[in-house]
N, C-alpha and C positions, 0 to 999 in steps of 0.2 A: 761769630768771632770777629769783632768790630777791629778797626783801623788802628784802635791804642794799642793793638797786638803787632804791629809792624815790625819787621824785621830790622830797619833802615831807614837814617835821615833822609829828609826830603834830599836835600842836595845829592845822595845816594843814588836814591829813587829818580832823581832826574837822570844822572847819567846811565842808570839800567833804563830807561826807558826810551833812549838817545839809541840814535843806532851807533852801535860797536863795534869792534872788532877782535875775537879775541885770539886772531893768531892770522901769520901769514897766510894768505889765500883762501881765509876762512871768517867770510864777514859775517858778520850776524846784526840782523836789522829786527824790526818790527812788522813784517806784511801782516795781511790776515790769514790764518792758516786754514785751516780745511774744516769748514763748519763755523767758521767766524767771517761775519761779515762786512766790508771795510766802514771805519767811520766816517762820516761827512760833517764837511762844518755846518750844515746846519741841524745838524742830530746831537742833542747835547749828551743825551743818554740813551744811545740803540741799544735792544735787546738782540745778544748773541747768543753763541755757546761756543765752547771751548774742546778740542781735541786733548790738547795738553793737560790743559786744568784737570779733567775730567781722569784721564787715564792717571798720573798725578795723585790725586785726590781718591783712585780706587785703589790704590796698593794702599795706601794708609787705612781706608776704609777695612781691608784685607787681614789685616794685622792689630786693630785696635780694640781693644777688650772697651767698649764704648758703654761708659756705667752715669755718665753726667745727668744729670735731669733735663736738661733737652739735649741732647744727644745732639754729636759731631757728623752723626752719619745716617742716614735712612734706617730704621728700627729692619731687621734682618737683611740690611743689604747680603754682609760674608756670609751668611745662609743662601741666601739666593743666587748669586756667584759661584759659589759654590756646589750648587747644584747645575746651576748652567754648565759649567766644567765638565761635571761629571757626565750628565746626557752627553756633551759633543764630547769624552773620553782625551780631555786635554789636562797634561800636567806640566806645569813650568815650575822655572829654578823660584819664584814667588814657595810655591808648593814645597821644590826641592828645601829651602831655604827657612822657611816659614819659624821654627819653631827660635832658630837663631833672631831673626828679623823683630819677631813678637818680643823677646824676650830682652832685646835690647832698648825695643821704644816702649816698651813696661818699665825699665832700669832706668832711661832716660826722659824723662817728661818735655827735657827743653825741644826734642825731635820732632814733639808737636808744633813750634812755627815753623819748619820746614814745610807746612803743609801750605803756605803763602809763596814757596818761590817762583811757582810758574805764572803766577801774578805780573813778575817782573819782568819778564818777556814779550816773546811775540811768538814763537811758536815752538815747539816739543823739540825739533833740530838747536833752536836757538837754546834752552835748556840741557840737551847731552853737551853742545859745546860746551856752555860755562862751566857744568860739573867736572869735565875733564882738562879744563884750566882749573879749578879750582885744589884739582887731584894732583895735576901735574907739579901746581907750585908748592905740594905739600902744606897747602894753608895759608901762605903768607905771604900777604898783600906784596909786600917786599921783591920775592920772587919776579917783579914785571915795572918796570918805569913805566908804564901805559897810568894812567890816572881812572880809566873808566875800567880795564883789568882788575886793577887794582879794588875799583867799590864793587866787583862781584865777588870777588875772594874776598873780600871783609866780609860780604854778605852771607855765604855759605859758611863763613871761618864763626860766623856770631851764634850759629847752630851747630855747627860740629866741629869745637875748635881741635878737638884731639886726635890723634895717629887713629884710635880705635872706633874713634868715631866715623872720621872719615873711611875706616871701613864698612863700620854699616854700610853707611852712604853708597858706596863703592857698588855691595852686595845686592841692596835696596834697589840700585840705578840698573843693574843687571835684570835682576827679576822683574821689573816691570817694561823693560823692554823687552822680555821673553814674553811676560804676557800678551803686548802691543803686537809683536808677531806672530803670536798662535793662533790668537783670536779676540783681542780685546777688539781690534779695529774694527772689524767685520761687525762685531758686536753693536760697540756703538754707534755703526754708519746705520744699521738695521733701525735702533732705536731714534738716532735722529727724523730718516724717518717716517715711523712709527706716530711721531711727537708731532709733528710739523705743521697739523691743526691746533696743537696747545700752541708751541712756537708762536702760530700765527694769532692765537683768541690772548696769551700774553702780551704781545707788542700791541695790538690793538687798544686793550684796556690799558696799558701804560701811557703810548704816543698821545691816547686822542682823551684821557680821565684823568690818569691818578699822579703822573710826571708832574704836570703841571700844579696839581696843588699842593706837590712838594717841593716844587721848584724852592720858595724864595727861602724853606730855610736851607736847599742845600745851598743856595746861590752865599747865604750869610755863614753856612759853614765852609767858606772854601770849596766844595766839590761841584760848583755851579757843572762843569761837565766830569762826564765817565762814563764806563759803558757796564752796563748789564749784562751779568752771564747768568743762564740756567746750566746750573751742573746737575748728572745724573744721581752721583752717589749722596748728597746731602738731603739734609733734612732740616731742622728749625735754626740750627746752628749753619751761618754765612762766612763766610771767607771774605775779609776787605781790606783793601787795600786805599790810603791816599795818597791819590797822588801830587805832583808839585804845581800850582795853578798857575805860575809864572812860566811855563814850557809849554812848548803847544804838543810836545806828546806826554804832559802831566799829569794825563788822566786819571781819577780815580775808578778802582774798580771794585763791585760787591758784587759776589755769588753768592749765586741765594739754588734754593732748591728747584729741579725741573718734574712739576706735577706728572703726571700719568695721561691725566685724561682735563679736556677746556673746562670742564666743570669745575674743573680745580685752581686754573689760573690765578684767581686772587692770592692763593698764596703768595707768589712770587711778591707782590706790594707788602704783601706781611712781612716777610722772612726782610727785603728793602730797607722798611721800616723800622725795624729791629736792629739790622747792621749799621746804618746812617746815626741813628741816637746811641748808638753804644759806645763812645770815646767819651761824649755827653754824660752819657750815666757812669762810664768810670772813673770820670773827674769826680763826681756826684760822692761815690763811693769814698774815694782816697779822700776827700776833703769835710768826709762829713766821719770819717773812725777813727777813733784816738789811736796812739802807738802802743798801748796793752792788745787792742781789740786789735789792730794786725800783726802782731807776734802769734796770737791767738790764730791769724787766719781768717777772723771775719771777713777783712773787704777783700778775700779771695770769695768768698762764700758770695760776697754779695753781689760779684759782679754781675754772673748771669741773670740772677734774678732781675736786677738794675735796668739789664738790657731790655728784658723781657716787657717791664712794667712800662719802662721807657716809650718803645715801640707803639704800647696801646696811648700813651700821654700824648705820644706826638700826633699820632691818628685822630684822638676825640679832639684836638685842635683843628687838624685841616680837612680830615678824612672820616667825617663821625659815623657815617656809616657802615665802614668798616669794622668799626672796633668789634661786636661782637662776635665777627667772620673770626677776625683777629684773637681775640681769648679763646672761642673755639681750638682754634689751629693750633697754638701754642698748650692748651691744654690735654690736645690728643699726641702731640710730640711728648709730652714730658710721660703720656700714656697715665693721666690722670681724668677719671668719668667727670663727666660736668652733672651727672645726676639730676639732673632738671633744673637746677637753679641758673639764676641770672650770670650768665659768663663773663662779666666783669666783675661780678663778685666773687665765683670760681677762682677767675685767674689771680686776685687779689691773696684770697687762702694758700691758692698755691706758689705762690712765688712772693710772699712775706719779704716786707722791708721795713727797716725803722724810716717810723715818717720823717727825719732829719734830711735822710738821701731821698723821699721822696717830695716832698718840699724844695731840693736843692736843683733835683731836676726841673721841677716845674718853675721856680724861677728863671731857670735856665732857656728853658722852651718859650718865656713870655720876653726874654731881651732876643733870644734867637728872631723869635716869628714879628716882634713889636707890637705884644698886643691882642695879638690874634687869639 
C-alpha cells in the first residue's frame, strides 16, 4: 500500500514527525520505542521493527474480511490469533467488540488509511495521546491554536471526520489496548525474539547488497533516507509512508512483511520494492485511463496490479536476480500456483495490465534510474 495512499501533506508530515506537544505536561516526541532501534546519520535505511505499528496493524488485521488479490494481511493471520487466544483462554473487549468493530470498517472503506497512523509517530504512548486530543477536540483542528495540534486533528479528522466515526475509533482504540495488555505484548516480545536471526540475515542482505542498488532511484525519488520496519501481521501488501526530505526527522517509512524463518529474508527487498514503485505506478495508472474507465473503476482495479508489475520492472533494472524470487512471492501471496511455468510469465497472467500503464511505467523507471 504505497505512499500515494498518505493520509497528509508533506508540510503535515513534517510537523507529526517534529517533536510535539500535545497538552500540558504531556510531550510527545519521537524516541525509539521498544523494539525500534535509534537512527544514525550515517544509516540511511536501518532495518527495524515496530511495537506500535505492529500491535496497530493487528487489530485491523483482527477485524478485516481481507478478500484483495494480494492481500493486506498475512493469509490466516485472525485464524491464528485466534487460536493463540484461545490456548492462552484470553478475551478482550477486541472480542467483547468485534462484531460492532467488523461491521463498521465493512461500512466504511475510508477506515482503511487509518491503518498509516502509527507511521506518524514515534511510539504507541505517542499514538494514545494524539487519539485523545484528537477525541477531546471533537475533530476540529480549531478546538487548539497550537499549529502542530492542529495537523494531528486534521489528520485523524481526514479519516474519521464524523461523531460516529470517531466512535469507532474510540471503541477500536479501547480494544486494542486491552489486547496490548492481556497478551499482545508478551506475544510479540516472544516472537521478536523468535525472529532475531531473520532480523539479523534481513539487515545483512539489505546493509551490505540490495540498499545500495536501490539507492539512486530512491535518492531520485526523494526517499534517499527512511527507515525499514518488518511488521508481523502483513503480507505482500506494505504500509508507506513519505516522508518530507527537507527536515531531518523527514524520514520515509515502508513496512513491509516479517518472514518466519532467514530462508525467507528476500522477501523483505520484494515487498521494498513493491512499496517504493507504487506512487510511480499510480501516476502510471491515473494518467494512462480515460474518465469512462474510472467512473467504471478501472484505475481502482489497476492499481495493485501496477504495483505489483511495477515492483518486478524496477528489480530487472537493478536487481535482476531477484526478479524471479520476486514473481514467486507475489504469485504465492495473491495464492496463485506458478504450475511450472517461467514466473515472470506467471506473474504477467496474473496481474494483467494494458500495455499503455505498462509502458508509462517503464518510461518512468528509465528517466528515474537515467538509463539504467
Amino acid at each position: 500500500m504505497a505512499a500515494t495512499r498518505a493520509l497528509v501533506t508533506g508540510s503535515i508530515i513534517a510537523l507529526l514527525a517534529a517533536c510535539v506537544s500535545v497538552g500540558p505536561g504531556a510531550p510527545m516526541s519521537t524516541p525509539a520505542p521498544a523494539g525500534e532501534q535509534s537512527t544514525t546519520a550515517n544509516t540511511p535505511w536501518p532495518v527495524q521493527t515496530r511495537y506500535d505499528v505492529d500491535l496497530w496493524l493487528h487489530g485491523y488485521a483482527m477485524l478485516s474480511d481481507d478478500t484483495t488479490h494480494v492481500p493486506f494481511f498475512e493469509r490466516g493471520y485472525r485464524d491464528q490469533m485466534t487460536a493463540f487466544k484461545r490456548r492462552a483462554n484470553v478475551s478482550t473487549k477486541l472480542d467483547a467488540n468485534y462484531q460492532t468493530l467488523h461491521d463498521g470498517l465493512a461500512r466504511h472503506p475510508g477506515y482503511i488509511s487509518g491503518q498509516f497512523l502509527p507511521l506518524y509517530f514515534g511510539s504507541w504512548t505517542d499514538v494514545q495521546q494524539a487519539i485523545r486530543l484528537f477525541l477531546q477536540a471533537n475533530g476540529n483542528p480549531r478546538a487548539s491554536t497550537d499549529p502542530q495540534q492542529q495537523a494531528i486533528i486534521a489528520t485523524f479528522a481526514s479519516v474519521f471526520p464524523q461523531p460516529a466515526d470517531r466512535d469507532w475509533l474510540r471503541t477500536f482504540t479501547a480494544a486494542i489496548e486491552d489486547e496490548d495488555a492481556q497478551y499482545y505484548h508478551s506475544y510479540w516480545t516472544a516472537q521478536q525474539r523468535d525472529r532475531a536471526p531473520v532480523l539479523a540475515r534481513v539487515d545483512s542482505l539489505w546493509t551490505n547488497v540490495y540498499r545500495a542498488k536501490l539507492q539512486r532511484f530512491l535518492d531520485n525519488e526523494q526517499m534517499d533516507r527512511g527507515i525499514l520496519f518488518l511488521s508481523l501481521p502483513l503480507d505482500g501488501e506494505g504500509r508507506t509512508i513519505a516522508g518530507n526530505p527537507n527536515t531531518e526527522r523527514g524520514n520515509s517509512r515502508v513496512t513491509t512483511t516479517f518472514p518466519e524463518t532467514p530462508a525467507d529474508a528476500l522477501d523483505v527487498v520484494y515487498v521494498f520494492a513493491h512499496e517504493v514503485v507504487g506512487a510511480m505506478a499510480g501516476l502510471a495508472v491515473r494518467d494512462n485511463t480515460t474518465p469512462a474507465e474510472k467512473q467504471q473503476g478501472l484505475d481502482a482495479r489497476y492499481t495493485s496490479p501496477a504495483a505489483v508489475r511495477g515492483g518486478a520492472m524496477l528489480l530487472k533494472r537493478v536487481a535482476p536476480d531477484l526478479v524471479p524470487g520476486y514473481a514467486r512471492y507475489y504469485l504465492a501471496s495473491a495464492n496463485t500456483p506458478l504450475a511450472g511455468d517461467d514466473p515472470e510469465q506467471a506473474l504477467a497472467r496474473a496481474f494483467p495490465l494494458p500495455q499503455p500503464i505498462l509502458d508509462a511505467i517503464d518510461r518512468q523507471l528509465s528517466v528515474v534510474l537515467g538509463g539504467i
